[in-house]
C-alpha positions as a printed Julia matrix, in Angstrom:
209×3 Matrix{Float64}:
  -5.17  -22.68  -15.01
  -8.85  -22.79  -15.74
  -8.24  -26.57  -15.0
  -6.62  -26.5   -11.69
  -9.79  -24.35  -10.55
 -12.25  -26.7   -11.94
 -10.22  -28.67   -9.63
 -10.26  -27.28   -6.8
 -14.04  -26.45   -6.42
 -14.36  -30.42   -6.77
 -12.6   -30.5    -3.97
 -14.61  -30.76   -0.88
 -11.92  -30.62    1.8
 -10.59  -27.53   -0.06
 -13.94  -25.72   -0.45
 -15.24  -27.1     2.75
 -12.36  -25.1     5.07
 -12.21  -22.52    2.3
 -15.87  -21.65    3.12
 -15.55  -22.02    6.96
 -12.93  -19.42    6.83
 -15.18  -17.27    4.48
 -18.47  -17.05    6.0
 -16.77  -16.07    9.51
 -14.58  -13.53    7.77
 -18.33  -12.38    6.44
 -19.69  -12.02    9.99
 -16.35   -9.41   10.41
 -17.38   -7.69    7.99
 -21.33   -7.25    8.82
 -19.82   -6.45   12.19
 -17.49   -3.98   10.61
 -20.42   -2.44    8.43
 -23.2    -2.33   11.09
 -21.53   -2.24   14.63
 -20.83    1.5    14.47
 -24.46    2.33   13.78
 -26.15   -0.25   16.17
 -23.5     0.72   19.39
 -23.9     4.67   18.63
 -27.03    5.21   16.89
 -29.28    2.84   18.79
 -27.61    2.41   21.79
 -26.16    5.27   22.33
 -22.66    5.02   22.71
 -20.52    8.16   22.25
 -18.7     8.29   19.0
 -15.4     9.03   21.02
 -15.73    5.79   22.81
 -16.67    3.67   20.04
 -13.12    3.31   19.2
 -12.49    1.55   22.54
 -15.13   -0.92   22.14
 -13.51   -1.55   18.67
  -9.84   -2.03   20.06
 -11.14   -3.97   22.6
 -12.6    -6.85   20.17
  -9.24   -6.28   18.29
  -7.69   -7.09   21.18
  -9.59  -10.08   21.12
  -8.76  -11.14   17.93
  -5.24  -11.11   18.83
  -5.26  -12.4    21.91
  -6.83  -15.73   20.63
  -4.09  -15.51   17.55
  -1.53  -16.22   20.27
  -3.41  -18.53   22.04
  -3.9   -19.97   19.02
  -0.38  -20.96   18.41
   0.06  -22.41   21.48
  -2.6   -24.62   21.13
  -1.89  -26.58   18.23
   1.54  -27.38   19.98
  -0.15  -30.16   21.43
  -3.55  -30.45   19.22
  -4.19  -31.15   15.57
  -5.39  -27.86   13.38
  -8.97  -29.66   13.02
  -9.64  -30.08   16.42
  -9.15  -26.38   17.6
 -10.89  -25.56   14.62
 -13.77  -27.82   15.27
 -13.88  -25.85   18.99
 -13.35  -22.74   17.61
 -16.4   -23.07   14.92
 -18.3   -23.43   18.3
 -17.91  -19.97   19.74
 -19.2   -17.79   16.68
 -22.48  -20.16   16.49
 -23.32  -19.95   20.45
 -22.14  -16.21   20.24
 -24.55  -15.71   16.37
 -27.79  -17.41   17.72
 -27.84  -16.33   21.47
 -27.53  -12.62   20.47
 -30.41  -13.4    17.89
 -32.21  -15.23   20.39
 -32.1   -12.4    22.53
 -32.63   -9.31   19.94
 -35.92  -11.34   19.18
 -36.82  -11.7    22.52
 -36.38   -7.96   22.97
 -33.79   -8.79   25.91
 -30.86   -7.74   24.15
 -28.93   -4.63   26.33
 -25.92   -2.92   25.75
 -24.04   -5.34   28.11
 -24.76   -8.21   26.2
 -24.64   -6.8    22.52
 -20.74   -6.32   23.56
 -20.34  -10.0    25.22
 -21.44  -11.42   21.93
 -19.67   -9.11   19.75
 -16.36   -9.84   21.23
 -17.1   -13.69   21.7
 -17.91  -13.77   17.75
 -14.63  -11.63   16.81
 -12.3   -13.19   19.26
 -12.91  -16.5    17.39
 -12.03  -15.45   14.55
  -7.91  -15.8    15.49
  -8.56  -19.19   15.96
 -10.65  -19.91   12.85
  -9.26  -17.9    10.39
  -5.49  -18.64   10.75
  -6.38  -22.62   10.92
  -9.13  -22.85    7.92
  -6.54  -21.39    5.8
  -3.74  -23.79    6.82
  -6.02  -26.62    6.22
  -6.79  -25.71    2.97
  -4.11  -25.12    1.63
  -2.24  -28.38    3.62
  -2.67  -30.91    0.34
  -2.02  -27.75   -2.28
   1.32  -27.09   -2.22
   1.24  -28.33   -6.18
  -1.0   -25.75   -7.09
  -0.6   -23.25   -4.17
  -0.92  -19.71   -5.99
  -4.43  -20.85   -7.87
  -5.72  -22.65   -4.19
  -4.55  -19.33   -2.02
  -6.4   -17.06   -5.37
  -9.47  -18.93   -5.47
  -9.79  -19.15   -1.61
  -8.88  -15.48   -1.13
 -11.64  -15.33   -3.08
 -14.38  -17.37   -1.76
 -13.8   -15.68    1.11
 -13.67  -11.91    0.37
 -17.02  -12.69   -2.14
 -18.95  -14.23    1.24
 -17.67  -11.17    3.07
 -19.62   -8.78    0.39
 -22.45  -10.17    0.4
 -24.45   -6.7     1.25
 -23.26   -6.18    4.91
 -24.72   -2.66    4.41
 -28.51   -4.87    3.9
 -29.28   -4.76    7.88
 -28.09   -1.11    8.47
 -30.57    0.29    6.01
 -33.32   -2.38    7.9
 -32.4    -0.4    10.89
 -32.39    2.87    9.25
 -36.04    2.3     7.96
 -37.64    0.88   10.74
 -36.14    3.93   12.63
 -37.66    6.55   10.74
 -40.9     4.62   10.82
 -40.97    4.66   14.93
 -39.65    8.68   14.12
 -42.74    9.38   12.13
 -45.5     6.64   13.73
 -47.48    6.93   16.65
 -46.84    8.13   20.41
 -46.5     5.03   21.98
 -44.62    3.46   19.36
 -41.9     6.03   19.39
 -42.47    5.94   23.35
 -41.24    2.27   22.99
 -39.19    2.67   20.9
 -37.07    4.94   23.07
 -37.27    2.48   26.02
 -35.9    -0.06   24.2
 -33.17    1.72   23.04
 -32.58    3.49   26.93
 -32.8    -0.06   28.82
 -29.45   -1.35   26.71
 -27.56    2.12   27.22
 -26.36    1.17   30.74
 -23.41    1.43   31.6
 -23.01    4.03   29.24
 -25.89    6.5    30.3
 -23.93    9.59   30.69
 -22.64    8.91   27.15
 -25.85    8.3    25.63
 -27.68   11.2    27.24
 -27.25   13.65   24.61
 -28.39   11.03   22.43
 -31.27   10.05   23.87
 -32.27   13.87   24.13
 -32.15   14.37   19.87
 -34.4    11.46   19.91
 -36.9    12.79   22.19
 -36.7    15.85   20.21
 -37.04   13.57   17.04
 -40.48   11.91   18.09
């Protein structure tokens, strides 16, 4: 046994889709972890309609799972992979690209949220058929050790950012007027179009600073 895995981590191809698969099912999972407290805590979202961005992106997911099977009909598994891979990269750096640019509103927080997770029914499914395709000799060690390559990227500390954002809140809480002034317009100019959600919200954190 020990063998086979030796193996199989000297296998590029193996460890190569085995990873591709595991660092997108990571991004779920940071999504997963921190979505609920960037969408209602800093932007304001009611908690009641959370659950509806949620589906939504799950809808996503599934959506593209179908599409997904249609596709390699008349394509090889590697080349909607290869285009899949895309979307999750464009969708990662443009929302970081705009977070650091401090143009990053509501609106577009959900665009890249749903890009990222809608990807995943294409990458997912297809990563894990490709690794396995040359395994069938050894295919309950290559599905254990890729199950867990995958599930070990996906736990690496999603909860890391959320206490980032925790910290840096309670610093604008307890610093000075015009940071905390700031901060609040920041968090108001990404709550449209959910103002009249976010109202109540916004009125704790006035109340906060």
């Amino acid at each position: 046994v020990l063998s086979n895995y030796g193996e199989l981590l000297r296998d590029r191809v193996f460890v190569g889709y085995s990873l591709s698969a595991g660092c997108a099912q990571a991004g779920m999972f940071a999504y997963i972890a921190g979505s609920p407290f960037v969408l209602i805590e800093l932007h304001g979202i009611d908690p009641s309609h959370y659950g509806l961005v949620f589906g939504a992106n799950a809808l996503g997911l599934i959506g593209m799972s179908q599409l997904n099977a249609r596709l390699v009909r008349n394509r090889t598994l590697d080349h909607v992979l290869r285009g899949a891979l895309v979307a999750p990269c464009l969708a990662g750096l443009a929302l970081a690209a705009a977070v650091l640019a401090g143009l990053a509103p509501l609106p577009v927080l959900l665009a890249g949220f749903f890009v990222f997770i809608a990807s995943l029914g294409c990458i997912l499914p297809n990563a894990s058929a490709l690794a396995m395709d040359r395994q069938g000799h050894r295919a309950g060690t290559a599905s254990a050790l890729m199950g867990t390559l995958q599930f070990s990227l996906g736990t690496l500390d999603p909860g890391r950012r959320r206490r980032q954002l925790l910290a840096r809140r309670q610093r604008a809480a307890a610093g000075g007027g015009h940071g905390r002034l700031r901060y609040r317009r920041r968090a108001d100019a990404g709550l449209w179009p959910f103002r009249r959600y976010g109202a109540k919200r916004r009125t704790n954190w006035a109340l906060m600073a």
